[in-house]
Structure formats: C-alpha cells, structure tokens
N, CA and C atoms of all chains as a GROMACS GRO file, in nm:
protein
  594
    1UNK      N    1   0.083  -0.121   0.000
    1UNK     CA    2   0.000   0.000   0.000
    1UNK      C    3   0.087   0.126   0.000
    2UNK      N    4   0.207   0.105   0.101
    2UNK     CA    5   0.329   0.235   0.096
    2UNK      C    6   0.347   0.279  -0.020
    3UNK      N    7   0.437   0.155  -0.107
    3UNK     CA    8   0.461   0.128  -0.217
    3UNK      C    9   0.339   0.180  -0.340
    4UNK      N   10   0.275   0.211  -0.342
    4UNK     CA   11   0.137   0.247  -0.416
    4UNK      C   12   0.123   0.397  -0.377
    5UNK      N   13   0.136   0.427  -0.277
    5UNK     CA   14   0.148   0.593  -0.219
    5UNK      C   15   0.249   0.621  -0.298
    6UNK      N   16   0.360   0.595  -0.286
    6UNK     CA   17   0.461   0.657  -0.342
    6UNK      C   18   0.488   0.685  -0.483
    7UNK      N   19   0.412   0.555  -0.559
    7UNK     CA   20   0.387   0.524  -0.708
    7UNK      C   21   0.350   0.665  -0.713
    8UNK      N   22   0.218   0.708  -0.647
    8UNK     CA   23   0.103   0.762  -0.700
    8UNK      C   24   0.139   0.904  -0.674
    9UNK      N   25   0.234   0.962  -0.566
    9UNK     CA   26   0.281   1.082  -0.608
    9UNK      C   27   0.421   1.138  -0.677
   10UNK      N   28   0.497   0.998  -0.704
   10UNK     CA   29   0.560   1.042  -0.794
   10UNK      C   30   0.530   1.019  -0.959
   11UNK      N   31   0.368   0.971  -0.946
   11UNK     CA   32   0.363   0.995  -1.084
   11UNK      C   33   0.298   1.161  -1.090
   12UNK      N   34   0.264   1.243  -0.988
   12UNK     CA   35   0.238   1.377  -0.980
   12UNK      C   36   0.323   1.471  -1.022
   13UNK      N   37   0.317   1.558  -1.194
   13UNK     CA   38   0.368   1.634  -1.227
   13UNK      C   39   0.413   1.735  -1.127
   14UNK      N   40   0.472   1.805  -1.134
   14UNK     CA   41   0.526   1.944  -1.105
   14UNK      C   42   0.485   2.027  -1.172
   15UNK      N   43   0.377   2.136  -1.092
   15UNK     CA   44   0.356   2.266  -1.194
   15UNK      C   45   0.456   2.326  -1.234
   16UNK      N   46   0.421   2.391  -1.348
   16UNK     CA   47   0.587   2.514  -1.436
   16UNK      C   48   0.578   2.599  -1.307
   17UNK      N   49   0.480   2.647  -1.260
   17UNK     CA   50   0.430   2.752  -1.113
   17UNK      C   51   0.547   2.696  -1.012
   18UNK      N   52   0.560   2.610  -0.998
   18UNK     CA   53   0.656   2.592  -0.850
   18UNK      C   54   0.774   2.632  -0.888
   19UNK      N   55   0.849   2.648  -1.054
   19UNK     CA   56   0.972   2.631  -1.101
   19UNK      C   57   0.968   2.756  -1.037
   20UNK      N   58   0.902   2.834  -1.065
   20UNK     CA   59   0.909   2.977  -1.113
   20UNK      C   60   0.938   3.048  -0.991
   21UNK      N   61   0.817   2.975  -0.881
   21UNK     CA   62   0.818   3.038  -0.713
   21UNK      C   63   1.004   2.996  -0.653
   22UNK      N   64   1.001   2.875  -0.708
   22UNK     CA   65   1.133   2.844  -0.654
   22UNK      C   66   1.264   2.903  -0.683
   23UNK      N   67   1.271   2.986  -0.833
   23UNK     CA   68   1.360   3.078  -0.885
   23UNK      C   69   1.326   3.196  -0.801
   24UNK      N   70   1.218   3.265  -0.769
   24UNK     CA   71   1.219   3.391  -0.717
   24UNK      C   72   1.259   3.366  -0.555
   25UNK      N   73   1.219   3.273  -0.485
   25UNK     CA   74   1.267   3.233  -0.336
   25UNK      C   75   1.430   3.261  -0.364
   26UNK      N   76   1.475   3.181  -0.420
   26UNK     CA   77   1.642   3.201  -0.420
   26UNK      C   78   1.664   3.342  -0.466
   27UNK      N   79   1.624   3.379  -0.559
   27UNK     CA   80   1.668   3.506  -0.656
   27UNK      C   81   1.684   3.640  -0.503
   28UNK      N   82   1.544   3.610  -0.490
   28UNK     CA   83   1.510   3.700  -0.368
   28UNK      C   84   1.437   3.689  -0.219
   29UNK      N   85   1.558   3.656  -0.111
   29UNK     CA   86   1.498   3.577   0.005
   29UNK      C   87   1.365   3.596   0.072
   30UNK      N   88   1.224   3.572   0.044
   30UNK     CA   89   1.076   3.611   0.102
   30UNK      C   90   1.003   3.630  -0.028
   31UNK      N   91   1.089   3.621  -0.161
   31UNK     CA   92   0.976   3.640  -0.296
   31UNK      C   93   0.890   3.597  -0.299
   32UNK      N   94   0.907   3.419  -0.241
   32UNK     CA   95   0.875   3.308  -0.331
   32UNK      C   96   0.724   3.318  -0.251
   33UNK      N   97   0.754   3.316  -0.111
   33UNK     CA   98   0.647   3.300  -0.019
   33UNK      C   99   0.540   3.418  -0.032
   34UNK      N  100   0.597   3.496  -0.102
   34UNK     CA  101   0.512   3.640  -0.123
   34UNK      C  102   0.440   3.590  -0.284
   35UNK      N  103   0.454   3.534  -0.338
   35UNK     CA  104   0.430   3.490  -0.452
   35UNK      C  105   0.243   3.382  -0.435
   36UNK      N  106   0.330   3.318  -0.353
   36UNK     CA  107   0.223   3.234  -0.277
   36UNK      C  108   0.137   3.321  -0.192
   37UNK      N  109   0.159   3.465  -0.186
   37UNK     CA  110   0.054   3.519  -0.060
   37UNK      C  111   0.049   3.406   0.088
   38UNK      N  112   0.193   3.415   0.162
   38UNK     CA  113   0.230   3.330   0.225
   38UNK      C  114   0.267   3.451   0.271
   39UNK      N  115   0.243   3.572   0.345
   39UNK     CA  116   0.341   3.708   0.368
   39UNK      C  117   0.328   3.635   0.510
   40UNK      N  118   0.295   3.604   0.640
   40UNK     CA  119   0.357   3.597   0.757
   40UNK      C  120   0.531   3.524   0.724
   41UNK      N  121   0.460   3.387   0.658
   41UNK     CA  122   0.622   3.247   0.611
   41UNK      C  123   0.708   3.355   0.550
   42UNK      N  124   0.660   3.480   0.435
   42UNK     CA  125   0.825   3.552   0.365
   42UNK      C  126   0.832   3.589   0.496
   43UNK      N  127   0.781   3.744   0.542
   43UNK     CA  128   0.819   3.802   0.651
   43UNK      C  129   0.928   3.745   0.711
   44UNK      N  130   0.865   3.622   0.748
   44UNK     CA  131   0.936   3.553   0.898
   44UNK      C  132   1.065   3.464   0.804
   45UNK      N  133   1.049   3.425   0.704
   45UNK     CA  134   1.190   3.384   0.659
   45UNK      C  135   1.239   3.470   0.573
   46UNK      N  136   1.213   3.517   0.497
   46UNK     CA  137   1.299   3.620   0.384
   46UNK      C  138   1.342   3.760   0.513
   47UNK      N  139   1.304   3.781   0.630
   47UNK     CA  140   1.325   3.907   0.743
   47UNK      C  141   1.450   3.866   0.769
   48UNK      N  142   1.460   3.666   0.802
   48UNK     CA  143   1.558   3.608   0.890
   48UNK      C  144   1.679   3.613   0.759
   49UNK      N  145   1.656   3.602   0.693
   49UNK     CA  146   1.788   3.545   0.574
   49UNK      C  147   1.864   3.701   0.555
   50UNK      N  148   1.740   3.794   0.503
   50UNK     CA  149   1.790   3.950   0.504
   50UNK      C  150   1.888   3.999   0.621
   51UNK      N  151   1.847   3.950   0.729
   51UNK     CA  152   1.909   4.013   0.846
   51UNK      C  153   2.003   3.961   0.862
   52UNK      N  154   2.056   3.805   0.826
   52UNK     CA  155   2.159   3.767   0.914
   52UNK      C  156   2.250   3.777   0.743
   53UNK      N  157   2.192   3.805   0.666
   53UNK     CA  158   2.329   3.839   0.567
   53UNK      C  159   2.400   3.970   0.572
   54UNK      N  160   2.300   4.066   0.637
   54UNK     CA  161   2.353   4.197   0.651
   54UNK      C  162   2.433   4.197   0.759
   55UNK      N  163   2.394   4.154   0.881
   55UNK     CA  164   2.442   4.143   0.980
   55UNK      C  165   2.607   4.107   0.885
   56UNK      N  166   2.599   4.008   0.861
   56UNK     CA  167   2.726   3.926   0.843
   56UNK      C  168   2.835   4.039   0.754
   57UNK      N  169   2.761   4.128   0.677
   57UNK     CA  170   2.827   4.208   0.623
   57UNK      C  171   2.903   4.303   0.727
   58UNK      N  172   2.840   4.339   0.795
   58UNK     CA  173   2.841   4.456   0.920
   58UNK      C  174   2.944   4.418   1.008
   59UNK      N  175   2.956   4.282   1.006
   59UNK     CA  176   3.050   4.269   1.120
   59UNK      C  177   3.203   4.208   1.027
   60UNK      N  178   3.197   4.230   0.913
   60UNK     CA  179   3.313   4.223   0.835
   60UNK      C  180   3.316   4.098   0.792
   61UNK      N  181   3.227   4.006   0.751
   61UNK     CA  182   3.266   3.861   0.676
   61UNK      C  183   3.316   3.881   0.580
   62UNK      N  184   3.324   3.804   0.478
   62UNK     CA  185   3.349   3.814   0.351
   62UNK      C  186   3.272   3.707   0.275
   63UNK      N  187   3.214   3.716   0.125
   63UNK     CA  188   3.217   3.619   0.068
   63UNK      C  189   3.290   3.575  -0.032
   64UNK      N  190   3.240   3.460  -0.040
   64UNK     CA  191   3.363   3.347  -0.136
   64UNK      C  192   3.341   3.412  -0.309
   65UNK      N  193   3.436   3.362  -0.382
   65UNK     CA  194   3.425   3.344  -0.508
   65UNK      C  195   3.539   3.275  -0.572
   66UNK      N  196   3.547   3.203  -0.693
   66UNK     CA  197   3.663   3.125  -0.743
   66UNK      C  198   3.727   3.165  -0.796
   67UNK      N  199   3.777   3.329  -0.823
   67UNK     CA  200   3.875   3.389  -0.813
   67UNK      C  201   3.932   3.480  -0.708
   68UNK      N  202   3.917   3.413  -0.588
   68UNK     CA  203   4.005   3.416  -0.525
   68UNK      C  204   4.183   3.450  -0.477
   69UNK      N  205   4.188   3.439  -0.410
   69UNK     CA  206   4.378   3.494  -0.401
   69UNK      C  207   4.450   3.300  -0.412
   70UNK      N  208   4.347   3.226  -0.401
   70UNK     CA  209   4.413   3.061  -0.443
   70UNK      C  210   4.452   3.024  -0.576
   71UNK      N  211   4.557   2.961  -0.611
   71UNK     CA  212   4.567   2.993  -0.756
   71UNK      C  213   4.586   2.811  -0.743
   72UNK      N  214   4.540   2.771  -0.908
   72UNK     CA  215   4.532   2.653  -0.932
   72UNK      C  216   4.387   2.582  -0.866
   73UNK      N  217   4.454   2.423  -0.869
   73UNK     CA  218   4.316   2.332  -0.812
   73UNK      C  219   4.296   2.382  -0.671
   74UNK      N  220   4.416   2.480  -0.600
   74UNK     CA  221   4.322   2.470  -0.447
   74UNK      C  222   4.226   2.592  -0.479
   75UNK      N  223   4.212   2.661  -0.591
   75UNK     CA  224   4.092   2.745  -0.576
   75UNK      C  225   3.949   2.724  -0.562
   76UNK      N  226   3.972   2.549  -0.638
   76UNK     CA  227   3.823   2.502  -0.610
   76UNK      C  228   3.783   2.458  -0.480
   77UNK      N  229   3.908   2.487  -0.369
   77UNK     CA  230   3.864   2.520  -0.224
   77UNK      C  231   3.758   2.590  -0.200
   78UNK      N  232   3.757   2.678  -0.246
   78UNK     CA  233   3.669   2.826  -0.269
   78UNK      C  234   3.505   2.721  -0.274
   79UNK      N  235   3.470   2.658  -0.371
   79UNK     CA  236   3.369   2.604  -0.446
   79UNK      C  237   3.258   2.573  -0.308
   80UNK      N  238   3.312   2.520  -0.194
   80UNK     CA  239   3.199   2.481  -0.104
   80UNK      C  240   3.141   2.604  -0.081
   81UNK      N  241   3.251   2.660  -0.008
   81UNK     CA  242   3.185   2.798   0.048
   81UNK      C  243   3.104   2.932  -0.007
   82UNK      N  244   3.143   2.910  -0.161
   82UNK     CA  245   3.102   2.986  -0.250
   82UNK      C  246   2.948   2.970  -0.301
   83UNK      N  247   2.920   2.850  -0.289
   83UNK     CA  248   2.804   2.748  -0.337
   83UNK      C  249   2.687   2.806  -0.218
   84UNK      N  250   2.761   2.808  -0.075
   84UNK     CA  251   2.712   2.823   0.023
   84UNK      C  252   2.614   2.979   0.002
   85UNK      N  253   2.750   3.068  -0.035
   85UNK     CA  254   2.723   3.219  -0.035
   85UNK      C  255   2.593   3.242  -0.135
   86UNK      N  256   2.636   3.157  -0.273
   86UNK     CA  257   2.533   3.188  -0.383
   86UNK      C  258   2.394   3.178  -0.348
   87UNK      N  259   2.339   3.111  -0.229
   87UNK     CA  260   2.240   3.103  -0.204
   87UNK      C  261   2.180   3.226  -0.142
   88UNK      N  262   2.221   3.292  -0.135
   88UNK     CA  263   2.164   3.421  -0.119
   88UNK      C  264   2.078   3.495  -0.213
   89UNK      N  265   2.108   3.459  -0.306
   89UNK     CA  266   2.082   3.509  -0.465
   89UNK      C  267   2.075   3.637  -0.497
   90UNK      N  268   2.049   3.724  -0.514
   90UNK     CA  269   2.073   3.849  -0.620
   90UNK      C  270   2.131   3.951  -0.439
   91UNK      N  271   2.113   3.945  -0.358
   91UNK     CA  272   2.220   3.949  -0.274
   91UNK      C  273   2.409   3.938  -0.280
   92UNK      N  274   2.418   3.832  -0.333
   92UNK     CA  275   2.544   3.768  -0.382
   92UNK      C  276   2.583   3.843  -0.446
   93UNK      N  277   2.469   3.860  -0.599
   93UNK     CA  278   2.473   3.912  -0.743
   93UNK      C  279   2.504   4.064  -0.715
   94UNK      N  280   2.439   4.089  -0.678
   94UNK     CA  281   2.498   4.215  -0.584
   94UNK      C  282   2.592   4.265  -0.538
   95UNK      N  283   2.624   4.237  -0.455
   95UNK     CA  284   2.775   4.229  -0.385
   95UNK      C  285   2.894   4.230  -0.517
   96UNK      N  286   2.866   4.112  -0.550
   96UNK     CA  287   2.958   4.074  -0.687
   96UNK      C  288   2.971   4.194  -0.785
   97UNK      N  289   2.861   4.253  -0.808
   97UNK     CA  290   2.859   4.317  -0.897
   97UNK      C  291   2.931   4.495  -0.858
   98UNK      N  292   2.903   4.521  -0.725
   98UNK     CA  293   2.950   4.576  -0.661
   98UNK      C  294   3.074   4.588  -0.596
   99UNK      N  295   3.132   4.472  -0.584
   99UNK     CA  296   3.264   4.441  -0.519
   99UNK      C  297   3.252   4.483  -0.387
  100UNK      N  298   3.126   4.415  -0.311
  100UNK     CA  299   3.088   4.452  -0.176
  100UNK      C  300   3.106   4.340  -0.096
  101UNK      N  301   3.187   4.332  -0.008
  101UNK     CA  302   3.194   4.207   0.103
  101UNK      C  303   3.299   4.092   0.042
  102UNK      N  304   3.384   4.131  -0.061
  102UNK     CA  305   3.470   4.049  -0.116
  102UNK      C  306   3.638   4.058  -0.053
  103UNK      N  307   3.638   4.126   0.011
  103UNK     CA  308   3.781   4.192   0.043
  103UNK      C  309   3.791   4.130   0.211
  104UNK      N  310   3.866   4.083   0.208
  104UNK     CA  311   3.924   3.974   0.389
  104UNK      C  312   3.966   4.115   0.530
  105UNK      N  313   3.846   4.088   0.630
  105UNK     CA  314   3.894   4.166   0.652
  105UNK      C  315   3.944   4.088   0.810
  106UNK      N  316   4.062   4.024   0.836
  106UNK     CA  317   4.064   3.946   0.953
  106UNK      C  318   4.165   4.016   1.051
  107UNK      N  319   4.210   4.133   1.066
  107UNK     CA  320   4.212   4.166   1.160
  107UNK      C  321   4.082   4.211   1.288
  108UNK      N  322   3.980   4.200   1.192
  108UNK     CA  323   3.878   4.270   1.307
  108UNK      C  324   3.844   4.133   1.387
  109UNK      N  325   3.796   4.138   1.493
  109UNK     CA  326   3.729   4.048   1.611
  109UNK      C  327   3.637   3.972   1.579
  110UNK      N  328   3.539   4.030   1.466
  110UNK     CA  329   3.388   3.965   1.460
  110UNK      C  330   3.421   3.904   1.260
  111UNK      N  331   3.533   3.898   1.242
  111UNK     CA  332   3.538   3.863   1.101
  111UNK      C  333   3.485   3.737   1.082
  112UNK      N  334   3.533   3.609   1.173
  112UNK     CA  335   3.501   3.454   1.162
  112UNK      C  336   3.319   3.508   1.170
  113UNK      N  337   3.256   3.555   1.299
  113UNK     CA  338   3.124   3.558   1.277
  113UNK      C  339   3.074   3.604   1.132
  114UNK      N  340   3.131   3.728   1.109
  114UNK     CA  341   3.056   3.765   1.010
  114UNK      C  342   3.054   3.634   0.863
  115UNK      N  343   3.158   3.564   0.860
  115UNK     CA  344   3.214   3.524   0.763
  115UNK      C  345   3.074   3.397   0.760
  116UNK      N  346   3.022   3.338   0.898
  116UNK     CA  347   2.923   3.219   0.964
  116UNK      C  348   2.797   3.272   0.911
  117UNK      N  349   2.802   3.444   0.937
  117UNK     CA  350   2.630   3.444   0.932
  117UNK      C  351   2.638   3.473   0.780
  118UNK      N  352   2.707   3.527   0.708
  118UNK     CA  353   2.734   3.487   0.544
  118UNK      C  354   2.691   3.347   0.444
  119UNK      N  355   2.774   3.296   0.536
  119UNK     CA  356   2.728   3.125   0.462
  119UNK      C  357   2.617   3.094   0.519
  120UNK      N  358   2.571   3.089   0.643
  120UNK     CA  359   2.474   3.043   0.683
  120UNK      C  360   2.288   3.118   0.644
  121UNK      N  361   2.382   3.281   0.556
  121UNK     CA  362   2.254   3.285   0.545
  121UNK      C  363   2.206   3.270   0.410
  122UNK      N  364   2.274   3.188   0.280
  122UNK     CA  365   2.263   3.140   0.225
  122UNK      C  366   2.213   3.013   0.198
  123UNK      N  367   2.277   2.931   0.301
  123UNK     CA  368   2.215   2.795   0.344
  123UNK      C  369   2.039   2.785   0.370
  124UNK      N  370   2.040   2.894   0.479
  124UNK     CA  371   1.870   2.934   0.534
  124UNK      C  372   1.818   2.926   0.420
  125UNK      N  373   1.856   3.022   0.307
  125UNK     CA  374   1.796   3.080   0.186
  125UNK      C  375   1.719   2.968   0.103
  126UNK      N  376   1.840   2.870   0.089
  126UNK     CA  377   1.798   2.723   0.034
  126UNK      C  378   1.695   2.666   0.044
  127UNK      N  379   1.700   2.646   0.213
  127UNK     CA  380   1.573   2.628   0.302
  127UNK      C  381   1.497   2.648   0.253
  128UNK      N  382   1.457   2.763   0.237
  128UNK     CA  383   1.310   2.858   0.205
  128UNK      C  384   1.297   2.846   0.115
  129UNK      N  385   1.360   2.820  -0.018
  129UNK     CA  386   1.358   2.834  -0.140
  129UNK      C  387   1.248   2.665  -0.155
  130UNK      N  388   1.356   2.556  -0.130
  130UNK     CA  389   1.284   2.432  -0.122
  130UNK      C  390   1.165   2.448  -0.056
  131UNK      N  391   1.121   2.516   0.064
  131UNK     CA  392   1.005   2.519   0.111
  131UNK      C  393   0.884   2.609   0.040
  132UNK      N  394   0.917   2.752  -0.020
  132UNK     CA  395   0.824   2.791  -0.146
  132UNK      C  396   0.826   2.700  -0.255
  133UNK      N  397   0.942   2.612  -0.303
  133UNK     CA  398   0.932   2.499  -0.422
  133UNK      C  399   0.788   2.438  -0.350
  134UNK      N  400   0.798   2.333  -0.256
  134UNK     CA  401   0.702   2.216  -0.188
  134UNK      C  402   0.565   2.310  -0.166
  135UNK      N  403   0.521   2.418  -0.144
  135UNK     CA  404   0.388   2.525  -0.136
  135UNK      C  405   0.322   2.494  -0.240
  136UNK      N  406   0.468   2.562  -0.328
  136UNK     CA  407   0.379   2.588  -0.448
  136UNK      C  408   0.316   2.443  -0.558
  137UNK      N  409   0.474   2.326  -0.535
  137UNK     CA  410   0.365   2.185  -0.564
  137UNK      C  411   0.287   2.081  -0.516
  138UNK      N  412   0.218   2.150  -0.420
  138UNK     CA  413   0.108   2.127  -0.320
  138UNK      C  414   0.167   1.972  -0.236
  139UNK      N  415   0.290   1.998  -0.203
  139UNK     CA  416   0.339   1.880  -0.145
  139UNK      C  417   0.334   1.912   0.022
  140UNK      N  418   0.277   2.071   0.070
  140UNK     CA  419   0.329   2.096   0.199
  140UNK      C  420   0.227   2.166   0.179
  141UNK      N  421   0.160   2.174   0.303
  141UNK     CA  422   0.067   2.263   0.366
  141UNK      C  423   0.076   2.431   0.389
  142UNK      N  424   3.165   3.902   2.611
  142UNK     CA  425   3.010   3.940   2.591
  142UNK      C  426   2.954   3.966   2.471
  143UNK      N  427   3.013   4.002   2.415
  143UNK     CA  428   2.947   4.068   2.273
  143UNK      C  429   2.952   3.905   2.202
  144UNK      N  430   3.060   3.811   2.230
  144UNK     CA  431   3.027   3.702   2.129
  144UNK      C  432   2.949   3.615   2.213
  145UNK      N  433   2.848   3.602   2.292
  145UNK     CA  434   2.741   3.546   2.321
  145UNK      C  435   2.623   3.591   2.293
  146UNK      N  436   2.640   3.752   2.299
  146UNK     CA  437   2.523   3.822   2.208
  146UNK      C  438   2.468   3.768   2.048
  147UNK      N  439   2.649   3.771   1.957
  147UNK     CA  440   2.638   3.745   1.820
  147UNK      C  441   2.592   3.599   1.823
  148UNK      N  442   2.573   3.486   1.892
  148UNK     CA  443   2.584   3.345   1.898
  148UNK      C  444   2.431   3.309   1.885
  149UNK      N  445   2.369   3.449   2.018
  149UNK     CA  446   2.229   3.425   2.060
  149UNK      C  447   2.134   3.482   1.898
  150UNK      N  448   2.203   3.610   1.842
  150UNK     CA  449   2.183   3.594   1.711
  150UNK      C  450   2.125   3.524   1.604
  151UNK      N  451   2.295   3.455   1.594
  151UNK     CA  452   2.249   3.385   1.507
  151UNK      C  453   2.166   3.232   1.547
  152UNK      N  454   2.165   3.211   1.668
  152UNK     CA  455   2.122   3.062   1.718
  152UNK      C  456   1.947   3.099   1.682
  153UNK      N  457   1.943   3.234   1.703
  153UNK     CA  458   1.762   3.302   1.709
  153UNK      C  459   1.725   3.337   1.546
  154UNK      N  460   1.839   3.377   1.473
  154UNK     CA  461   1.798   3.384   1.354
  154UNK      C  462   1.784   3.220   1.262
  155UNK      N  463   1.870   3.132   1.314
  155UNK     CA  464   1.850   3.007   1.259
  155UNK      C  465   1.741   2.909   1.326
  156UNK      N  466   1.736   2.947   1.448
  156UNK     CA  467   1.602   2.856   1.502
  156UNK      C  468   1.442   2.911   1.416
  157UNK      N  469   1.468   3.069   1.359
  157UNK     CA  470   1.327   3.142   1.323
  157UNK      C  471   1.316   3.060   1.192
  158UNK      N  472   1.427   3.042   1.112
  158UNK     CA  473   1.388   2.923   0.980
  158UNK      C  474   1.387   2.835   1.028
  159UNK      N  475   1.496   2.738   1.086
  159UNK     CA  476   1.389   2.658   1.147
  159UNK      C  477   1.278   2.586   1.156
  160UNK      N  478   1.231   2.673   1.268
  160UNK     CA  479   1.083   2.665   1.309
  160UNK      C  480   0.980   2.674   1.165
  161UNK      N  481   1.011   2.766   1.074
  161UNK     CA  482   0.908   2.809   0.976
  161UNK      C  483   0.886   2.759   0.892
  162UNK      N  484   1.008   2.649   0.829
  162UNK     CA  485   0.999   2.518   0.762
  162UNK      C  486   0.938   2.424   0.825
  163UNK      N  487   0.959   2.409   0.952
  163UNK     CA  488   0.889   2.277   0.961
  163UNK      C  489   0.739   2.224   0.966
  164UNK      N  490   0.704   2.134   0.960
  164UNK     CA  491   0.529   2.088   0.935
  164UNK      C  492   0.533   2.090   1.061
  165UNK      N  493   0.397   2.076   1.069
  165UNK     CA  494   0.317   2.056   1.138
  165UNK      C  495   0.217   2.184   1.233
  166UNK      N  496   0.152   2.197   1.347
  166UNK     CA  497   0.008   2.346   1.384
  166UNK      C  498   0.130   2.424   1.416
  167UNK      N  499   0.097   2.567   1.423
  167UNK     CA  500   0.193   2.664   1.463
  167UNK      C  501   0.262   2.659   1.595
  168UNK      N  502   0.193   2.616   1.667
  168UNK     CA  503   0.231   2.570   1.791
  168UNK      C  504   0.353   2.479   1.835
  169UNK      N  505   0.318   2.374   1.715
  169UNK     CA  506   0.431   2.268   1.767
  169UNK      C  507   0.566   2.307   1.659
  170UNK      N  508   0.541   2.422   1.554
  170UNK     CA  509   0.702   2.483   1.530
  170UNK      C  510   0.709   2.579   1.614
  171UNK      N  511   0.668   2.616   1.670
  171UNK     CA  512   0.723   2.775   1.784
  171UNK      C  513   0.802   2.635   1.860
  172UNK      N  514   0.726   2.520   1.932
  172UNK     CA  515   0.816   2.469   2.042
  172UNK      C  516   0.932   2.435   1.948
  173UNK      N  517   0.937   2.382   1.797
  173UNK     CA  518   1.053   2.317   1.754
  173UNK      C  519   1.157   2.430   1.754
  174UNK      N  520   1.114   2.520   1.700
  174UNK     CA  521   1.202   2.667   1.706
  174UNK      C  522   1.265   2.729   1.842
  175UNK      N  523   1.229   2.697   1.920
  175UNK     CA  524   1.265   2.734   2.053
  175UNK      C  525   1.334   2.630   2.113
  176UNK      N  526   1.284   2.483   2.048
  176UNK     CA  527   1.415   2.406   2.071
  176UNK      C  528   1.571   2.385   2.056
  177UNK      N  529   1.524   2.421   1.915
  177UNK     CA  530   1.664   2.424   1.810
  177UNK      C  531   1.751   2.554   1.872
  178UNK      N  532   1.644   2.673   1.926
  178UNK     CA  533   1.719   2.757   1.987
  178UNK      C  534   1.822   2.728   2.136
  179UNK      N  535   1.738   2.652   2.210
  179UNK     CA  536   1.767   2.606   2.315
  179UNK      C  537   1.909   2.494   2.289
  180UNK      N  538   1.896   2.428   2.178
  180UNK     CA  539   1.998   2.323   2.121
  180UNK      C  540   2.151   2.381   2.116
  181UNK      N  541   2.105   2.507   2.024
  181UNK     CA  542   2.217   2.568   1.942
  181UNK      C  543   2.311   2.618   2.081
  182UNK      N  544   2.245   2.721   2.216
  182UNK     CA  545   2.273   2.774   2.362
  182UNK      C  546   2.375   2.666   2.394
  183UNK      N  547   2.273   2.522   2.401
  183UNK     CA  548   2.318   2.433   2.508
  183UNK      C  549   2.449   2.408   2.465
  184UNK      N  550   2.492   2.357   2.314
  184UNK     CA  551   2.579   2.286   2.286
  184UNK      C  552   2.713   2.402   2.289
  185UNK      N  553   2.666   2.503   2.256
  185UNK     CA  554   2.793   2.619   2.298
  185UNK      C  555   2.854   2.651   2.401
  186UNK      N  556   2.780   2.660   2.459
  186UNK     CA  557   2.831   2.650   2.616
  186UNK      C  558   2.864   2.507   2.675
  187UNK      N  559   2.839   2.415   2.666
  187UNK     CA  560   2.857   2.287   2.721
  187UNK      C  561   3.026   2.270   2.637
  188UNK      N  562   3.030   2.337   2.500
  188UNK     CA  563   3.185   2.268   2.442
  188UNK      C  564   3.255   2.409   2.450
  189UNK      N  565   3.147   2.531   2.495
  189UNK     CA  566   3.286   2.624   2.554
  189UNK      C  567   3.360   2.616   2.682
  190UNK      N  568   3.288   2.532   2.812
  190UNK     CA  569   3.313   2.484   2.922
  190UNK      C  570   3.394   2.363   2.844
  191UNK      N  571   3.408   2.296   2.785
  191UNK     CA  572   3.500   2.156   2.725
  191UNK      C  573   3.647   2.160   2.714
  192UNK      N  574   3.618   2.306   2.616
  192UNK     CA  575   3.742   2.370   2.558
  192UNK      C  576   3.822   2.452   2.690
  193UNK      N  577   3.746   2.495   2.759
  193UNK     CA  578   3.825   2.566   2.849
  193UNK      C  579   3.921   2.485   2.943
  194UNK      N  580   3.896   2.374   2.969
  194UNK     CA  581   3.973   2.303   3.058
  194UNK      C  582   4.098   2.213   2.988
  195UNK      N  583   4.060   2.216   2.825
  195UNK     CA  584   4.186   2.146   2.797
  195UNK      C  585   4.268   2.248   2.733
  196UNK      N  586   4.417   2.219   2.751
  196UNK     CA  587   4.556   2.301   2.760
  196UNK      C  588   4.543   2.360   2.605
  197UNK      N  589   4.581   2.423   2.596
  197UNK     CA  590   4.599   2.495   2.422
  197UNK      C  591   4.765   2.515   2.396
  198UNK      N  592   4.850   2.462   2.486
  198UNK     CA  593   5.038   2.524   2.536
  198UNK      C  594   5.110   2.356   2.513
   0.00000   0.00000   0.00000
C-alpha cells in the first residue's frame, strides 16, 4: 500500500508555477512565499535570511568566489563555500557586482562571525527556497 | 560578551527558519524553534566549558 502511495505521487507532475516560485525564493529571500501570498512564512523567513546576511556584512565577513587569491586546483577550495554564499541570490549578485563584502577583513574580532552568518545565510535561503518549491507543488501545507 | 550576544543571534535567527519550515500546527514549530534555539545555547556553552579546561600550550 506504501509502495502504491509513493507510485502515486511520484507519478504527480510538477507545476511550471513551483519552477518559477522556486527561482524567485532564491533570486530573492521572502519572494517566493510572497508569490504564494504566504506574507507571515516571507516576513518571517525572507526578514531572517535578510538580516543575518547583513548582519554578516556589518561585522566584516566576507564572501567566497573562485577567483580568489588561491591559484590553481586549491581554488576550487573556494567552491563549497562559494556554493554556500550563492544562495543568497541576487544578494550575492549584488555584492559581486558591486565588489561589496569580497575583500578579507581578519584583523577585526567579529570577522570569523561575520564570515558564519554569510554562509549560513545562504544555506537558510535554500531552506526557504525548497520550502516555497514544496507550497507551491502542493506537497506541503 | 558581545560574542554570546552574536551566537544568541544567530542561534535566534537560525532557530526562526527553522521553526518556519517545519510541518506541522503553529504551535508545535514555535516549540521546535525554541528548541533548536535552546539546542544551538546548550551545545555552545557545554563545548565552551570543554574547551576551556583542555591546555591549548
């Protein structure tokens, strides 16, 4: 009977609608859920992702990219953490485009934090992103 | 002080996703969220008391 559940929703398409919610969640942390008219879920997650990436800026993190000061294969050192950062999405794009939050700044005290709430608030981002994906293809309440 | 402030932070900004992903009535993610918060506290302090007693010399 499990086995028959499972048949039966993975023979359940995916709306083009979830692709779309799920590009704007990443693109922009609280889109997706705003998309869905889900405004308490953005608020309360696109508020949390906003804040702790700024934060992370504020207290001097940095983010990754694969041109880096590593030269050769250890640059694809870079690749976890960078992967991490991208989840921020047009945040990142931002920055990048700006040359904002790219520059090491480790003499200050709060650099390792800032550098945590950086990646981590990319990671969150993910989160949310998969969770406006599952909304929008009626897999989650 | 200030890095127990930044800890409580981020332990409060990651328990608020969290909590907001997870299923189930609003109720029982506020407790999961306040867990994960409570998690993130406990384990910092329990391995900053860890670290403190063994030699770093």
């Amino acid at each position: 009977m499990v086995a028959k559940q499972i048949q039966q929703t993975s023979n359940v398409e995916t709306p083009r609608y979830a692709w779309l919610v799920g590009l704007a969640a990443w693109a922009v942390p609280g889109l997706g859920h705003m998309l869905l008219r889900r405004w308490a879920r953005a608020l309360v997650l696109g508020g949390s992702v906003w804040a702790m990436f700024l934060t992370g800026l504020w207290l001097g993190g940095h983010l990754f990219t694969l041109s880096g000061t590593d030269q050769g294969p250890a640059a694809f050192l870079q690749l976890l953490p960078m992967s991490a950062n991208v989840g921020a999405g047009f945040l990142y794009i931002f920055c990048w485009l700006t040359k904002t939050g790219f520059a090491e700044h480790a003499q200050l005290i709060t650099f390792e934090y800032g550098n945590t709430f950086l990646l981590v608030a990319g990671l969150l981002n993910y989160l949310a992103m998969l969770d406006a994906f599952d909304l929008a293809a009626g897999r989650k309440q | 002080m200030r890095h127990v402030l930044w800890m409580a932070i981020f332990a409060g900004l990651t328990a608020v996703v969290f909590g907001a992903v997870a299923r189930g009535t609003n109720r029982q993610r506020l407790l999961y969220g306040l867990k994960v918060f409570g998690e993130f506290m406990f384990i910092a302090f329990a391995l900053g008391w860890v670290l403190y007693f063994l030699p770093y010399r």
